[in-house]
N, C-alpha and C positions, 0 to 999 in steps of 0.2 A: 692955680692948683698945683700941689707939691708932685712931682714927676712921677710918686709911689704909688699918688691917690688916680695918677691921672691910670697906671697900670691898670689898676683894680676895675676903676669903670672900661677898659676897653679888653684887658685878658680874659680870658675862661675861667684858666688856672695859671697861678704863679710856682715856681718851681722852688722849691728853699733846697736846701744843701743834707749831708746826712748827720751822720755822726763826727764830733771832732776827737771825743776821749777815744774810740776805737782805732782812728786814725794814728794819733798822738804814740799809741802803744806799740801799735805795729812797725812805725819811726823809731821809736827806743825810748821811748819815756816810761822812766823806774817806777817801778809799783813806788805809791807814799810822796812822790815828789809831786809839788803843786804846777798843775802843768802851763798858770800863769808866767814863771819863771822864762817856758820857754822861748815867750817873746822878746825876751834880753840878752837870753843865751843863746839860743837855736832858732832866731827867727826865718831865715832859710828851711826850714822843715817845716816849720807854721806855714809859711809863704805856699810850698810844694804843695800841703794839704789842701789851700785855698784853691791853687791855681787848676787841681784834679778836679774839686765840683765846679769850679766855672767851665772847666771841659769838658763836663760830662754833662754841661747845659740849664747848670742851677743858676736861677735868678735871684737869688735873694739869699746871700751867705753868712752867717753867724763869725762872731771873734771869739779868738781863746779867752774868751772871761768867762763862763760860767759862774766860777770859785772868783771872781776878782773880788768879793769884795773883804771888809775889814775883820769879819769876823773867821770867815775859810783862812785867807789870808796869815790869820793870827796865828793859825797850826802851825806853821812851818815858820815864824818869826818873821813876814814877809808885811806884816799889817802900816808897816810906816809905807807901802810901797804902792800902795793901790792906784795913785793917781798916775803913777808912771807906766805901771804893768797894762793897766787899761788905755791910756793911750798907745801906748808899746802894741799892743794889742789889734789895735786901733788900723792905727798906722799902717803896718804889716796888708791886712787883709785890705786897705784901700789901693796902697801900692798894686795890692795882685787886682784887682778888679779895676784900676785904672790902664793896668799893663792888657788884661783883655777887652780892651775895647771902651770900659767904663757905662757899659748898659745895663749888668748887675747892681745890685742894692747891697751897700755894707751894714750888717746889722750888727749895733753891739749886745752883745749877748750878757742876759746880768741873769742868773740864779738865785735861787733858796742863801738866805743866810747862812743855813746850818743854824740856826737857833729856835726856842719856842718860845713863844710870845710868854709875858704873865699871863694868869699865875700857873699854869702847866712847865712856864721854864722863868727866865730872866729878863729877858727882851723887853724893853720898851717900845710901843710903838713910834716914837720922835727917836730914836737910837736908829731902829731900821728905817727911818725915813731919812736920818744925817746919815746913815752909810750906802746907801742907795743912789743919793745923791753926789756922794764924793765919788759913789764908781762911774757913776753918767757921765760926770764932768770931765773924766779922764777919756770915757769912750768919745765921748763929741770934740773934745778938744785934737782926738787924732782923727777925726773926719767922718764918722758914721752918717750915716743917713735916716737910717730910725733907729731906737730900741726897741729889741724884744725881750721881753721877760716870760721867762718859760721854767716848766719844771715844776711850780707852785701846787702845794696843797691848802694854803691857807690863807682866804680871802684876806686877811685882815694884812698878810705879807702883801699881796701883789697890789692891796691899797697903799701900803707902807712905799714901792717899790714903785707903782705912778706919780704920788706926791714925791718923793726923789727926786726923780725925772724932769716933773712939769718945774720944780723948783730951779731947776738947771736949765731949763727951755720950757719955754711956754707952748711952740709949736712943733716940733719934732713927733714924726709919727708914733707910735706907740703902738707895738704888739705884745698881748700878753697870752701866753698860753698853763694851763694847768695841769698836773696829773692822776686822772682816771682809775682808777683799778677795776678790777674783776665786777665785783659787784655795783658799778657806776657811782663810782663816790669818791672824793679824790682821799687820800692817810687821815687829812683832818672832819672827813666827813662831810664836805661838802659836795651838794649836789649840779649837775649842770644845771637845774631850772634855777638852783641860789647865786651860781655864778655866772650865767646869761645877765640878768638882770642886775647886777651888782655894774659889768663891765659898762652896760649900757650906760649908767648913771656918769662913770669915768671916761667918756668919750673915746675909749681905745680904738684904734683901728680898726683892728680883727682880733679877734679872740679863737682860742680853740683848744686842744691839745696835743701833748705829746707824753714820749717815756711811754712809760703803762707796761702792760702786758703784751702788746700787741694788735696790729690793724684790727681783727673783729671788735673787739672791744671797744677802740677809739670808735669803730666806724657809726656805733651804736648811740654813742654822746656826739658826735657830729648831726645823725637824723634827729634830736634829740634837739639841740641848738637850732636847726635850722629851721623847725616848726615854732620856735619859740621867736625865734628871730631873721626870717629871713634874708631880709635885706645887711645883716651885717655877715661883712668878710670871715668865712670860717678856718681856723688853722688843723691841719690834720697832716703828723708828725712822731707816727709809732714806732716803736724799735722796729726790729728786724725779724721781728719773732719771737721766741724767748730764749736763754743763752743754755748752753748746755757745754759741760768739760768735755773735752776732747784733749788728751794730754797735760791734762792740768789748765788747761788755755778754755775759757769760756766763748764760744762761738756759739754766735745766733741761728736759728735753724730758719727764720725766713730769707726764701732764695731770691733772688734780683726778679724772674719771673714770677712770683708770687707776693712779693711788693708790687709789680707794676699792676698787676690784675686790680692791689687793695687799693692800688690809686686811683685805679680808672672806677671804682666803683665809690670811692670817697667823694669825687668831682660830682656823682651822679646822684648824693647823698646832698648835694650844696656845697662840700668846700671848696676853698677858691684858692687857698697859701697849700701846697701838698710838698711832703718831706719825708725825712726820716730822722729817727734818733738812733741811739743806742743799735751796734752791729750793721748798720747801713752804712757802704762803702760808696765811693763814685760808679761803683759799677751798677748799684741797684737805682742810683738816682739818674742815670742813664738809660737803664731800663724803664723806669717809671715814665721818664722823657717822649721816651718814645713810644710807647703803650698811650697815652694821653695826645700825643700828637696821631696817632694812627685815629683812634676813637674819633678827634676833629675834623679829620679829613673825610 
């Protein structure tokens, strides 16, 4: 049994990591710059960002790829680069989880295209399944231990985005998560009961979501999956709240105590991968840490 699957049957709950883009900004990464880049120029600040959620007791931490792939990539002229930036990427975050101890899980992180399928845009489905794939290839070649694909609104992407994958490896775990809105429906309209059953057919690990508006919302498509399916791993991975200017600077108004509460009630909801996205720092996933470890004891 692969050492992830062997987690799953024996944890409660698995800890994933927070935000990288919020991190990334606070470091100094210029509005508009692709912040794949950074793992060639500034991997040391990549590194720093890893090495805060393995400290703050995250088990399962995501790579600066979001954007790696060919088409994000393309904005900034960066599209011949994908195989490097991803394993760059790669690399980096295993280094920092081999330097603590090597009991975290390196996740390569692969995103939205940035594109819309025909006939709503140009995308081929065989286009996003050959760019999906050349990003996998570069995450596994610097050492990942699974892929997670996250962020998705559009079932037909995160089919696009598994056949990628499995085309790169046959057996490498596979986490794919979605995003939610307001009214339970991810941008493309798709529902959790079309997306339960879709993931099931693709044998993913765990499925679940992240991004959104925030923890109540996600926690609502998490009860939602887990009646529909409870024996699969659920991922539950919300911003931080919702962001609000304060000096021109978008800051999230969920607090580190108020993530850890949406955690401890997500675990009690079924999910089993618990995180943050957007506006969650090592501090909140610290919090969460320990609110989830209190609850156990």
């Amino acid at each position: 049994m692969h050492r992830l699957q062997s987690m799953l049957v024996a944890s409660p709950v698995i800890l994933a990591d927070g935000a990288m883009g919020t991190m990334l900004f606070d470091a100094g990464l210029p509005a508009g710059e692709a912040p794949q880049i950074w793992n060639v120029t500034h991997p040391e600040r990549v590194r720093a960002i890893h090495r805060a959620y393995l400290d703050a007791g995250c088990q399962v931490i995501l790579t600066n790829t979001f954007g790696g792939n060919r088409f994000r990539l393309a904005r900034h002229g960066l599209q011949a680069r994908v195989f490097e930036l991803n394993r760059a990427g790669a690399s980096i975050l295993k280094a920092a989880v081999d330097e603590a101890g090597g009991a975290a899980f390196a996740a390569g992180d692969i995103g939205p295209s940035g594109e819309l399928f025909k006939p709503l845009g140009n995308l081929l489905f065989a286009e996003a399944v050959d760019a999906f794939a050349e990003q996998a290839g570069g995450l596994l070649d610097g050492g990942v231990d699974l892929i997670w694909i996250e962020t998705m609104s559009d079932l037909q992407e995160v089919q696009a985005a598994v056949e990628g994958v499995r085309r790169v490896s046959a057996d490498v775990p596979v986490f794919a998560s979605m995003t939610f809105e307001k009214h339970g429906r991810t941008m493309m309209g798709v529902a959790p009961e079309q997306a339960c059953k879709a993931v099931l057919s693709w044998s993913v690990s765990a499925f679940g979501g992240n991004c959104g508006t925030g923890p109540i919302e996600l926690l609502k498509v998490i009860r939602t999956l887990h009646e529909l399916a409870p024996s699969l791993p659920l991922i539950y991975k919300p911003n931080a709240g919702l962001p609000v200017l304060v000096d021109g600077k978008a800051t999230y108004d969920g607090t580190p105590a108020s993530m850890a509460q949406s955690a401890v009630a997500a675990a009690a909801a079924g999910a089993r991968i618990v995180g943050g996205c957007c506006g969650s720092t090592p501090d909140h996933l610290r919090a969460m840490r320990g609110e989830l470890a209190g609850k156990r004891g």
